[in-house]
C-alpha positions as CSV (number, residue, x, y, z in Angstrom):
1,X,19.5,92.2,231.3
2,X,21.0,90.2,228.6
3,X,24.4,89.1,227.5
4,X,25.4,91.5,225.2
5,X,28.0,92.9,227.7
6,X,29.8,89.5,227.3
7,X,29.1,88.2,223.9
8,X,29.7,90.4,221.2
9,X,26.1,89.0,219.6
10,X,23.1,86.9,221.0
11,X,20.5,85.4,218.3
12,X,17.6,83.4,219.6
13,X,16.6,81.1,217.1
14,X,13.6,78.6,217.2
15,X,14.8,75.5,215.4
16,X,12.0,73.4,213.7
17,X,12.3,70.0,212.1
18,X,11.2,69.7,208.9
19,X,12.1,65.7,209.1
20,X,12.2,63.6,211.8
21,X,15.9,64.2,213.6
22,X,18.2,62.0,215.3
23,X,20.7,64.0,217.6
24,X,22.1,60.6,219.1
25,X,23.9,60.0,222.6
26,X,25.1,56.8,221.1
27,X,24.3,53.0,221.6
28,X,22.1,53.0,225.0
29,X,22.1,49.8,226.8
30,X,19.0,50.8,229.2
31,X,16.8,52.3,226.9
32,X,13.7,51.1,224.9
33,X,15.8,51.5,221.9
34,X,19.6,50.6,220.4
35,X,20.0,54.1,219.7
36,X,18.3,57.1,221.5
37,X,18.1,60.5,221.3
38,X,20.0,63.6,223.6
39,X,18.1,64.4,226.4
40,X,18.5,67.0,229.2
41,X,18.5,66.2,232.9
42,X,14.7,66.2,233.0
43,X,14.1,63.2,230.1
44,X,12.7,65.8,227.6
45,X,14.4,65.4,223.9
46,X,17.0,68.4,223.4
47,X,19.9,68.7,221.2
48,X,23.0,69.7,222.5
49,X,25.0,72.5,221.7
50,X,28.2,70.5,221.0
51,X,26.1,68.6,217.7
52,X,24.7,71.6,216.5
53,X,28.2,73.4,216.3
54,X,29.8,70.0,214.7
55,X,27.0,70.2,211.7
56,X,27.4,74.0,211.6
57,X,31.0,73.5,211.6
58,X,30.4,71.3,208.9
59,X,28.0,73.2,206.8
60,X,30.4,76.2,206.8
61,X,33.5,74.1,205.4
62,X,30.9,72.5,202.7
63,X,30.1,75.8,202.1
64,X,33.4,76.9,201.7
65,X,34.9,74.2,199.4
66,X,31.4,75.1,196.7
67,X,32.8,78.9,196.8
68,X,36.3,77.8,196.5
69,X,37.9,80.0,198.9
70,X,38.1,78.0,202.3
71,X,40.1,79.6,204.6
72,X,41.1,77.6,207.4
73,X,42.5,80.2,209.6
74,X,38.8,81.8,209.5
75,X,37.4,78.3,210.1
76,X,39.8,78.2,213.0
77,X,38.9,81.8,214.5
78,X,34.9,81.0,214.3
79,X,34.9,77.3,215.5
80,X,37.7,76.9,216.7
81,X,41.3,74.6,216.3
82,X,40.9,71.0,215.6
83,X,41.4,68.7,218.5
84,X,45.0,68.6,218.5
85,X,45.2,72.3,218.4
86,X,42.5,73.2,220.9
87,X,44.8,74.7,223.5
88,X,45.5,77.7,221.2
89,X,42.5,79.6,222.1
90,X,38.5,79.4,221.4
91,X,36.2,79.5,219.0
92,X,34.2,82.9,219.1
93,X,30.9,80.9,217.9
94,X,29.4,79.3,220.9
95,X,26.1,77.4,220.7
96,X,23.4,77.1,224.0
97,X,21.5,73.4,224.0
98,X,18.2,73.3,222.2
99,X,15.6,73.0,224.5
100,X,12.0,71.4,223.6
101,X,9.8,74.0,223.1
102,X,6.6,72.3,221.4
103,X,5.7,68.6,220.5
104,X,3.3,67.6,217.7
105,X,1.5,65.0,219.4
106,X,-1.7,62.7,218.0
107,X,-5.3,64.5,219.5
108,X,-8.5,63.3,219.5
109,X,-9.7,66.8,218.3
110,X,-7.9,68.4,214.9
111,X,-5.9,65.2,214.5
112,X,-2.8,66.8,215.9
113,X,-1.7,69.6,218.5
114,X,1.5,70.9,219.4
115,X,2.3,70.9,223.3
116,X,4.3,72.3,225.9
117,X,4.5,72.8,229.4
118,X,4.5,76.0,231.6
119,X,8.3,75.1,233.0
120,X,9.3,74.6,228.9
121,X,7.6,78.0,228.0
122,X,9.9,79.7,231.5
123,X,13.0,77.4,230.2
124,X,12.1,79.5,226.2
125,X,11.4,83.1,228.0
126,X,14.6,82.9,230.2
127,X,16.4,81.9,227.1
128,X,15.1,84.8,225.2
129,X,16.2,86.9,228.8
130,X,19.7,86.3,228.1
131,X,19.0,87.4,224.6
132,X,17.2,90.9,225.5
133,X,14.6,90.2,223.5
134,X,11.6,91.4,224.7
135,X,9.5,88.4,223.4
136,X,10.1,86.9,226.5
137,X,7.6,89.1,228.8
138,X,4.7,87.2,226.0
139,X,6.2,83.6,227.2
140,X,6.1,85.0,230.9
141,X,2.2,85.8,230.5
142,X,1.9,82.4,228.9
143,X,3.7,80.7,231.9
144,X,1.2,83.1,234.4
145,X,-1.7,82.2,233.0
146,X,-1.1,78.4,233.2
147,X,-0.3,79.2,236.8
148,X,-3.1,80.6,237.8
149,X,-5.2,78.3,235.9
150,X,-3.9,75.3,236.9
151,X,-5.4,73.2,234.2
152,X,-4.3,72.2,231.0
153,X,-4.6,75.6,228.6
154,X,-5.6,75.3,224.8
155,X,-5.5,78.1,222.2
156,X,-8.4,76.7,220.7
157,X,-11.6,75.4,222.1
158,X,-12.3,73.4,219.4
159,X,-9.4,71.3,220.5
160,X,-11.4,70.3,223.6
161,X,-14.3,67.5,223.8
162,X,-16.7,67.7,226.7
163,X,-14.3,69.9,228.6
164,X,-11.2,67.9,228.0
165,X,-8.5,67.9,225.8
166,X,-7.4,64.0,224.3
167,X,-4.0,63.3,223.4
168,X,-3.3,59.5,222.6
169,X,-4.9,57.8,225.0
170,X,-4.5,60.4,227.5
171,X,-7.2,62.7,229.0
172,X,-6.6,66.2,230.5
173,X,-8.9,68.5,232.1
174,X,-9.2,71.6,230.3
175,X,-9.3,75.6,231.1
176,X,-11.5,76.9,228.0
177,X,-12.2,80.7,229.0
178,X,-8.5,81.4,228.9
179,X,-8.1,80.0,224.5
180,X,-8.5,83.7,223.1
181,X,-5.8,85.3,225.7
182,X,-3.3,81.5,224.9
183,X,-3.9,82.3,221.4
184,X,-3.1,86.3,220.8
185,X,0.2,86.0,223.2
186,X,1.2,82.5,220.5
187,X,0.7,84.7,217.7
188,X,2.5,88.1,218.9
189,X,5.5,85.9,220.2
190,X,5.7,83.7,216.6
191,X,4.5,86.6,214.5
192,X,8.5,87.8,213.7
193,X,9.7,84.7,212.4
194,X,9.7,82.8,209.4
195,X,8.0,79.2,210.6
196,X,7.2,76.5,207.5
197,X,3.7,76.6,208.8
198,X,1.0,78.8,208.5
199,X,0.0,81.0,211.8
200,X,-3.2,79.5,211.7
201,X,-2.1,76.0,211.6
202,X,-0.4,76.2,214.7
203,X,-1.9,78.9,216.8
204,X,-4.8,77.3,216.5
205,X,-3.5,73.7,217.9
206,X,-1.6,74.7,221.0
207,X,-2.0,72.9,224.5
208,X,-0.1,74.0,227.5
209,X,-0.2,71.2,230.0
210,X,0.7,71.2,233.3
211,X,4.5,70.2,234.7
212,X,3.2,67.0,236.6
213,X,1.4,65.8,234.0
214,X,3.2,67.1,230.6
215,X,6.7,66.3,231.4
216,X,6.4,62.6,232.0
217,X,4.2,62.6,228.5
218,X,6.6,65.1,226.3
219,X,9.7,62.5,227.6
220,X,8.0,59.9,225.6
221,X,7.2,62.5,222.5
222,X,9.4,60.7,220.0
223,X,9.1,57.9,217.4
224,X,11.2,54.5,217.0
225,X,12.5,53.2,213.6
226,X,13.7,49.7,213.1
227,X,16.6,50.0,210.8
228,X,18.5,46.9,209.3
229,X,21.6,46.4,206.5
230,X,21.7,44.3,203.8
231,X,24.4,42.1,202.3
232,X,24.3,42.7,198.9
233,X,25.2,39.9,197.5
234,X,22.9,37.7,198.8
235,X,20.6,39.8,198.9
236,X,19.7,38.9,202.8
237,X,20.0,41.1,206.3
238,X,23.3,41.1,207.3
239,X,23.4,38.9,210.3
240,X,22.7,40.8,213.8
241,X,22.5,44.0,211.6
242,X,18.9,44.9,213.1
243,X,18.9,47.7,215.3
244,X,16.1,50.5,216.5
245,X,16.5,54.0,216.2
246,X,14.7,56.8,217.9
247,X,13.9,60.4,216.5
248,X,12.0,63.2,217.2
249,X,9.8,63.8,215.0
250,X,8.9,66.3,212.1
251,X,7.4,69.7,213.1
252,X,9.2,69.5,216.7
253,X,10.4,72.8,217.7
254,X,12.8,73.8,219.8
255,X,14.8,76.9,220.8
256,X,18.2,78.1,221.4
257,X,20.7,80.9,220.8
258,X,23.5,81.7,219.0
259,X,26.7,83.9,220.7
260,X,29.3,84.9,219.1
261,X,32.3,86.2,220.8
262,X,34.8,89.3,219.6
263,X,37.9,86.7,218.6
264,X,39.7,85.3,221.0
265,X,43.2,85.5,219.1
266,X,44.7,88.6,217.0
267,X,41.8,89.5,214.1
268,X,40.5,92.5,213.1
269,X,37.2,90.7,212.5
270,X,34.3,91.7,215.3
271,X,31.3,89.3,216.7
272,X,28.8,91.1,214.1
273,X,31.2,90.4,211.3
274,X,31.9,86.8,212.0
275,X,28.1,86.1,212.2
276,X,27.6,87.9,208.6
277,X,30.5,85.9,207.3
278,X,28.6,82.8,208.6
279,X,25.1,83.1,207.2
280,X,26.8,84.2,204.1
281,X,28.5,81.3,204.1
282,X,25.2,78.9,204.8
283,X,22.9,80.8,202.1
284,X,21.2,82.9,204.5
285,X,19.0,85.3,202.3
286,X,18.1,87.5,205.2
287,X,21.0,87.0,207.5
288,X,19.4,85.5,209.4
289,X,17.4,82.2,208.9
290,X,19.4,79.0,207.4
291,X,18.8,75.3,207.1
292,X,20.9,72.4,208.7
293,X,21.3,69.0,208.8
294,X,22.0,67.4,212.2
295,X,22.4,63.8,213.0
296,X,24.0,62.6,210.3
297,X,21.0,61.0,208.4
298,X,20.9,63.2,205.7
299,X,21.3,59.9,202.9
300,X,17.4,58.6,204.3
301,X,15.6,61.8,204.2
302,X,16.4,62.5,208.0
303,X,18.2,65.3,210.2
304,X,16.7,68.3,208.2
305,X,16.0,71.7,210.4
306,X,15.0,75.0,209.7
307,X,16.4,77.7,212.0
308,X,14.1,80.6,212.4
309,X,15.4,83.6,214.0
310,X,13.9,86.7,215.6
């Protein structure tokens, strides 16, 4: 089952950030920070759809302008009309949430791991469901075998001390006869993509923690940067220009999908053609993998993704 039927194309892609990014919600006035990041319903760090189509929209019309030949009633079919114009029809590109997929997080062990949970590997595979790509049945033995476990599962003993597996100042009790079965289902599920880090690197630093205990730690996965502006000519902080800024940070990974829609409004173009013009458009050499900046921090060395597709 997939939604082929209804979208013209599906692409899963696994988005990793090669910089810390800040897909903001705006100024928060309960959180621990002036500015946090987008999270979905359950706390975790995500970035919405709706952000990721605005700096694809953006990327595109950039993109454009450096070939000379943008075409605004192409920009139009694929994004979409402007605000005012909205009512016409639809955009055929339409962009799912990204959803956390793995953290890097400090370990006693290896100095660093990525994590997860078993409900954020089902969240990945029944993303990858609607897709019809059959990478999902390695996520769904993944998401077994931290079932039937019950403990927190590693893909690498050597990431364990005494039995337990250290992350901050957290200690988790950990399943070590299951690393060799966590690690060959990591690397066939990662093994068709194009991730800026070795296989070894990260197949070797997995942990899959349990829902009660991972989801409350992963909500708190991101870093906070105290950001002020100067006045110039005095050379001081501008007065009550101190603010804090939250991020997730580099080598998070996260996956969505990208579906594209047969136009919506008179075009001989098709779903398949659209997409080609797009990651021409975005310097895809393969047609499939390209690189984005989201958040609008592009100027400080933030905001810089890499999408990785199947």
């Amino acid at each position: 089952m997939s939604l082929a039927p209804v979208y013209g194309l599906v692409r899963p892609y696994l988005v990793f950030a090669l910089t810390p990014v800040h897909a903001g919600l705006g100024r928060g006035f309960e959180e621990h920070v002036d500015l946090p990041v987008q999270r979905d319903n359950l706390g975790i760090p995500c970035i919405w759809g709706s952000s990721i189509k605005g700096a694809l929209r953006t990327a595109f019309r950039q993109g454009k302008e450096m070939q000379g030949t943008r075409d605004r009633d192409f920009e139009k079919l694929l994004f979409g009309p402007e605000r005012e114009e909205a009512h016409q029809h639809a955009g055929a590109l339409n962009i799912l949430d990204a959803k956390l997929f793995l953290s890097p997080m400090p370990s006693l062990k290896y100095g660093f791991v990525f994590a997860t949970t078993k409900l954020l590997l089902e969240r990945a595979g029944a993303l990858l469901e609607l897709a019809g790509d059959p990478k999902e049945k390695k996520l769904r033995e993944l998401v077994n075998l931290s079932g039937s476990s019950g403990r927190t599962l590693v893909s690498n003993n050597d990431l364990t001390l005494d039995g337990k597996v250290w992350l901050g100042d957290k200690v988790f009790e950990a399943d070590t006869k299951l690393a060799d079965n966590v690690k060959v289902l990591l690397e066939d599920f990662l093994k068709d993509i194009k991730i800026p880090l070795s296989m070894d690197t990260l197949s070797n630093r997995v942990v899959i923690l349990q829902d009660e205990e991972g989801l409350q730690l992963l909500s708190r996965s991101t870093i906070s940067i105290t950001r002020i502006a100067l006045d110039y000519q005095r050379k001081t902080v501008k007065e009550g220009a101190l603010w804090d800024e939250e991020y997730v940070p580099e080598m998070s990974m996260f996956i969505t999908a990208i579906l594209m829609s047969n136009p919506r409004s008179e075009s001989s173009m098709t779903a398949e053609k659209l997409f080609e013009e797009l990651m021409s458009t975005l310097k895809s050499k393969d047609k499939k993998d390209f690189y984005l900046v989201l958040g609008g921090h592009e100027t400080i060395g933030k905001g810089i993704v890499k999408f990785c597709g199947w």
